[in-house]
N, C-alpha and C positions, 0 to 999 in steps of 0.2 A: 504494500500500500504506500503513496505518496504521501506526506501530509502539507495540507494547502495552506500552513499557519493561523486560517480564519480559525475563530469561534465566534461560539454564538448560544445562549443560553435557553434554557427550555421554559417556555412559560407555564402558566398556572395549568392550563388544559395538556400539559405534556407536548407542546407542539416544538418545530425547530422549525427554521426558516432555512432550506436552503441557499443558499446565495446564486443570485442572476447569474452570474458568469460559469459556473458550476452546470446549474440545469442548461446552460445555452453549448457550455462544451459535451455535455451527458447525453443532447436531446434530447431531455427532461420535457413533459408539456404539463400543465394541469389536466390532473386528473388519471396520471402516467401510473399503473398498479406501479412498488417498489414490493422487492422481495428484503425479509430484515433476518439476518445473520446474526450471533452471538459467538464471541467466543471470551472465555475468561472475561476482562473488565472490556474489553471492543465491542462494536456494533458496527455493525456493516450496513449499508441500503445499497442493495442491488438493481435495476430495472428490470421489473418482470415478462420475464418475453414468453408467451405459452406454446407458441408455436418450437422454440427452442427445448421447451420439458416435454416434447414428443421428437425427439431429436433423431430418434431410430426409425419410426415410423413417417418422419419426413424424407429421411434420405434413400426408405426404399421407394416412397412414392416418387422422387424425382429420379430412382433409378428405372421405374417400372416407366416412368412417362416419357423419358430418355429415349429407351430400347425400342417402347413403342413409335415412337411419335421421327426418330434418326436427327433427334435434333437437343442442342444444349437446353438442361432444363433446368430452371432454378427455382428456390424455394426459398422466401425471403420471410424476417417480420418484421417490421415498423421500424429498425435499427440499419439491419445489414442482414448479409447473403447468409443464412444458415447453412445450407445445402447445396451442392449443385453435382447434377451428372451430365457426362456425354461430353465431346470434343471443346475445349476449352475450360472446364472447369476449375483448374487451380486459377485461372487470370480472374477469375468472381468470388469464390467460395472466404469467407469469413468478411469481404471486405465492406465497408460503410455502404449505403444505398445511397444513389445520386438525388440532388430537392424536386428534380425531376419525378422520378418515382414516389418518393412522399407526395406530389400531389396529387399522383392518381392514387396513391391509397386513400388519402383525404376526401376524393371524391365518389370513392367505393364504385366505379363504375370499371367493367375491363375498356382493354385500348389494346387495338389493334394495329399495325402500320406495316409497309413495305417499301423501301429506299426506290425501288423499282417504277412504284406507281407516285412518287414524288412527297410520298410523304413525314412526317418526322419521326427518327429514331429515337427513343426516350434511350440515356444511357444507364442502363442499370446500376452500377456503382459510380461513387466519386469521380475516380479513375480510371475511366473505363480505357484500357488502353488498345480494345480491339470491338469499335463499334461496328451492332450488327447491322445485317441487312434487312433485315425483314424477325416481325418478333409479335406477340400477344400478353399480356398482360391482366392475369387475373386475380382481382382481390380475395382475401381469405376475410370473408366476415361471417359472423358469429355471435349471437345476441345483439346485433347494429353496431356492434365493434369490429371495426378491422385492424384484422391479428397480423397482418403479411398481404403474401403475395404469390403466386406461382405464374414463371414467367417462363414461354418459350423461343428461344435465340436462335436465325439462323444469319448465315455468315456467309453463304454464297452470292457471286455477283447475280441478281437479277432472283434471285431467290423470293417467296410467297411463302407464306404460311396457308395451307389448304384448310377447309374450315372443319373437318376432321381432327386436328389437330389441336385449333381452335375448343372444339369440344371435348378433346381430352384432359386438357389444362382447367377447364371449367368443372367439367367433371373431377378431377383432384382436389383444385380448390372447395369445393364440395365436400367430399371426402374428409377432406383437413378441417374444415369447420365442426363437422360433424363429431369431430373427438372432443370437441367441448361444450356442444346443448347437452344439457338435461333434461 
């Protein structure tokens, strides 16, 4: 752990104020679940990612949609790339998500494009240092919260996403929501 020299006192209702620059470097938002650690006299706040505590059953689902679909498949939550199978997957897997993709999870809608028919490629991470050509984008929501994201990447020149494919990603994200209604 770093320590950021701040403090800051706990008022009468047990509350602490995170500090602004904290939740802005954390992508902290109101209202963000925090997971709370203890150990000995430390406390930890962790950000709760759910999509992350199915960690095993996300990465067979982006290995299943992978195989099916012959194209990169990622599997995101609100933070960064949890998951990814299929050609290219170390240049995505752990890294931050671009503000691009935050706002289509923000607007819970999928989004689809192809560089071919002129239209914009959202880049999945910060850094995308190998943008694709054609890709679909489907949010993971879940009680009207969106938890992620299952996105699929392709990389050939003049490449399409067929809408079979289209339908597999949706179908997952589907899937992936469904491990958290009750």
């Amino acid at each position: 752990m770093k320590a950021t020299g701040i403090v800051r006192r706990i008022d009468e209702l047990g509350r602490v104020v995170i500090p602004k620059e904290i939740r802005s470097t954390l992508r902290l938002k109101s209202g963000d679940p925090l997971e709370i650690y203890t150990d000995r006299d430390e406390l930890m706040l962790k950000k709760y990612s759910p999509i992350a505590s199915i960690g095993q059953f996300s990465q067979g689902a982006a290995k299943s949609l992978s195989d099916l679909s012959g194209l990169l498949a990622v599997i995101c939550d609100t933070d960064e790339v949890i998951c990814a199978s299929g050609s290219g997957k170390r240049e995505v897997a752990g890294k931050t998500i671009s503000k691009q993709l935050d706002e289509i999870l923000l607007a819970r809608k999928s989004y689809v494009a192809s560089a071919v028919e002129g239209q914009n490629i959202v880049p999945v991470t910060e850094d995308d240092a190998r943008p694709a050509t054609a890709q679909v984008i489907v949010p993971i929501v879940s009680g009207g919260d969106c938890l992620g994201a299952v996105a699929l990447l392709a990389y050939g020149e003049g490449a399409k996403i067929e809408r079979g494919a289209h339908d597999l990603a949706a179908l997952s994200a589907a899937i992936l929501a469904g491990q958290f209604e009750f």
